[in-house]
N, C-alpha and C positions, 0 to 999 in steps of 0.2 A: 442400392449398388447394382449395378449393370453386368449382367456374369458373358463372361466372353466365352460364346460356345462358336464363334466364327471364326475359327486360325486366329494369327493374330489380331484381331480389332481395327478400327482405325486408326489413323494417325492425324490428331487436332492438333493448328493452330490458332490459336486467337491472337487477337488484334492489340497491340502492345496497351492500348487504356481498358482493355477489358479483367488484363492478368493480375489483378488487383483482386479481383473476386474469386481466384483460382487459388488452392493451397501452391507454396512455392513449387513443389515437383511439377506440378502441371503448366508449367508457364515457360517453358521452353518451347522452341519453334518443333513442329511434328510428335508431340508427345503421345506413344502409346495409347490407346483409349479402347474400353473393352466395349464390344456391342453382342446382342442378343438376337439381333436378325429380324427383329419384332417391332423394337423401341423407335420411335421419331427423332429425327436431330433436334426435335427443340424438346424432346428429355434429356437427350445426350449432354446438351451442350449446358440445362441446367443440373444434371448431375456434375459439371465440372463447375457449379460453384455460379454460374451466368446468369440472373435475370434476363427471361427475355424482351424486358422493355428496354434493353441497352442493345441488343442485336439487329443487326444491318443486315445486310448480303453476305449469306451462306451459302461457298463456290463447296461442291464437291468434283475434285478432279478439274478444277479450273470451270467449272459449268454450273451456272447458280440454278437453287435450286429452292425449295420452300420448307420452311419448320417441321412438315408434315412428311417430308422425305424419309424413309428409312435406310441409313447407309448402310454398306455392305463390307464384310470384312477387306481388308488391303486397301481400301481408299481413302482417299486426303481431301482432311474437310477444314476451310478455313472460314475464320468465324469476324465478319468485321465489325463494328460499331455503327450507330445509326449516324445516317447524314446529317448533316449541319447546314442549313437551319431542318428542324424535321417537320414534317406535315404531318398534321391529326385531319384525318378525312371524317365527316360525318356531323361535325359540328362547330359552333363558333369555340374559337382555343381560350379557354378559360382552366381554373385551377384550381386542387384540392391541396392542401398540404396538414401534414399531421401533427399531433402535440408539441414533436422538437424543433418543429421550425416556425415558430411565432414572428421571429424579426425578420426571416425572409419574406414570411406574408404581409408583415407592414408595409416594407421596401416596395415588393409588389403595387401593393394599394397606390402609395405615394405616386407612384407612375402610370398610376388610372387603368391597372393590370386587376381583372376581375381573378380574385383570388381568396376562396372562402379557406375557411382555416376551425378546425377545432380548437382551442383555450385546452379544452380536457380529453384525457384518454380514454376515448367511446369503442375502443377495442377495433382489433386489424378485419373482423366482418363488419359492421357499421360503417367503418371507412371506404371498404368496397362495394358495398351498396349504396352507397352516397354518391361516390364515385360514378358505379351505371346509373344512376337514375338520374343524373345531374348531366353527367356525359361531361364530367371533368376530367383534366389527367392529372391524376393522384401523383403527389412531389414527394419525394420520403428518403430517406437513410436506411432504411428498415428492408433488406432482401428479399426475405419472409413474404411482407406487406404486396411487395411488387409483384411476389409470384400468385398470388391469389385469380383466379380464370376472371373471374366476374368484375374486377377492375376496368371500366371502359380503356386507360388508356395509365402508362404509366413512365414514372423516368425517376432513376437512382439520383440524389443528389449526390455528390463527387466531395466535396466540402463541410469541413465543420467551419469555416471562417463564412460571416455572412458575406463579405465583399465579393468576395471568389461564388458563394450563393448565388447572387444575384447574377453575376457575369457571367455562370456557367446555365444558368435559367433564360435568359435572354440571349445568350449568343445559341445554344440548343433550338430554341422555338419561334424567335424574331418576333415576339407579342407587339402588334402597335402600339406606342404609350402616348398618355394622354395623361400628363402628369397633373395634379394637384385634383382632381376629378374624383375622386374617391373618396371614401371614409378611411381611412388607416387601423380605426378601431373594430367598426363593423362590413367591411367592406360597400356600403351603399354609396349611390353616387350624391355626389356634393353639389349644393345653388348657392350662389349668390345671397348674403344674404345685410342688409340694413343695419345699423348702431341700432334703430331704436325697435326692430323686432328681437332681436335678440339679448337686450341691454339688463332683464331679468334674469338671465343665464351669467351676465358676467361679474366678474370683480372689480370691485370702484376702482383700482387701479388700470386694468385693463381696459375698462370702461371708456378710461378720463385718455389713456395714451392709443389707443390703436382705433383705427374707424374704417377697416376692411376686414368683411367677415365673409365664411361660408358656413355654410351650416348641412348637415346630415339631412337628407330625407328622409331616413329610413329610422335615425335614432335620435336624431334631433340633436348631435354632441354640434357642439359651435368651434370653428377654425379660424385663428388670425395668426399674425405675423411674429407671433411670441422669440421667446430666447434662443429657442432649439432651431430657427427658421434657416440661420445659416445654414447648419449641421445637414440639416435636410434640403438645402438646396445644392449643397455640393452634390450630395449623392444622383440628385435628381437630374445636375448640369453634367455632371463625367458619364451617366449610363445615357441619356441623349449626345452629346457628343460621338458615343461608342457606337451607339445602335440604332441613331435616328430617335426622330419625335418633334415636340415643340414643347419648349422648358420656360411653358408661360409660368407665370405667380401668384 
């Protein structure tokens, strides 16, 4: 807690999609806010509850200003959200996401969106060293998770519904897709692959009906046109329609 030895303190607003991470007092437009004289706006603004992988442009007194600002008592600090689509500088945009979000990382995959994924819960430092050393931006539910320094790059997901998942990941960061390109299971990418290289892997029924495969480079699982294909081509038809791409099959 932030002790207010400067007069009154500042006066924050945040940005109406941020006030969700705020307890309700604090999500009024100009809300009181204690400072120390010392602290940075980007402690300030996560002592009010904010990850700052969700913060934008930070005007104090109408004049922007950078995380590392120390505001001064009586002044008006407004706290926006990041632009849409965002830019991750420093490396190709690829993805970490953690234990809760399995079916957003398949989705992911499906649209040939590099997107590694934990299965199990390898704990919130593991993820963030995974995260720099990979130079992924870590996807998560988790606040905590996101506040962690050592995180190359990170973004709150907004959603438990996967739909809205997906729609809030793609319209946030504009990934190229390159649908059916991928492993779904292990994220590796996918060849082309023969009936009769693969014909030991299948089931005589599948065998005997389907004669378009891909197969796993990386784990060798085998892909065809099975039951679930609709299923999965809608999803793959309405997020290229929304966001661009080419919704080959």
């Amino acid at each position: 807690m932030l002790a207010c030895v400067n007069g009154p303190g500042i006066h924050l607003t945040l940005a109406p999609e941020l006030r969700l991470f705020a307890p309700p007092s604090r999500r009024a437009d100009r809300v009181p806010t204690p400072t120390d004289g010392a602290s940075s706006l980007g402690h300030v603004v996560e002592s009010a509850g904010v990850p700052l992988t969700e913060v934008g442009r930070l005007l104090v007194d109408g004049h922007e200003v950078p995380v590392s600002y120390v505001p001064r008592a009586g002044q008006s600090v407004e706290v926006f959200g990041v632009d849409r689509p965002q830019q991750i500088a420093g490396a190709p945009l690829r993805f970490l996401l953690d234990v809760h979000l399995g079916t957003l990382a398949r989705r992911l995959r499906l649209l040939g969106v590099d997107a590694a994924y934990e299965s199990e819960d390898i704990g919130d430092p593991a993820l963030a060293t995974r995260s720099a050393d990979e130079q992924r931006v870590l996807l998560s539910r988790d606040r905590g998770l996101l506040r962690r320094r050592e995180i190359f790059a990170g973004a709150y997901v907004y959603s438990d519904n996967p739909d809205e998942q997906l729609r809030d990941v793609l319209g946030r960061f504009a990934p190229p897709l390159s649908p059916w390109t991928r492993c779904t299971a292990c994220n590796g990418p996918l060849r082309e692959a023969d009936k009769e290289s693969v014909g030991d892997r299948l089931e005589r029924g599948t065998h005997r009906s389907y004669d378009v495969f891909a197969q796993c480079t990386a784990c060798d699982r085998v892909y065809w046109r099975g039951a679930h294909h609709a299923r999965l081509e809608r999803i793959v038809t309405n997020a290229v329609e929304e966001f661009g791409g080419v919704a080959t099959s």
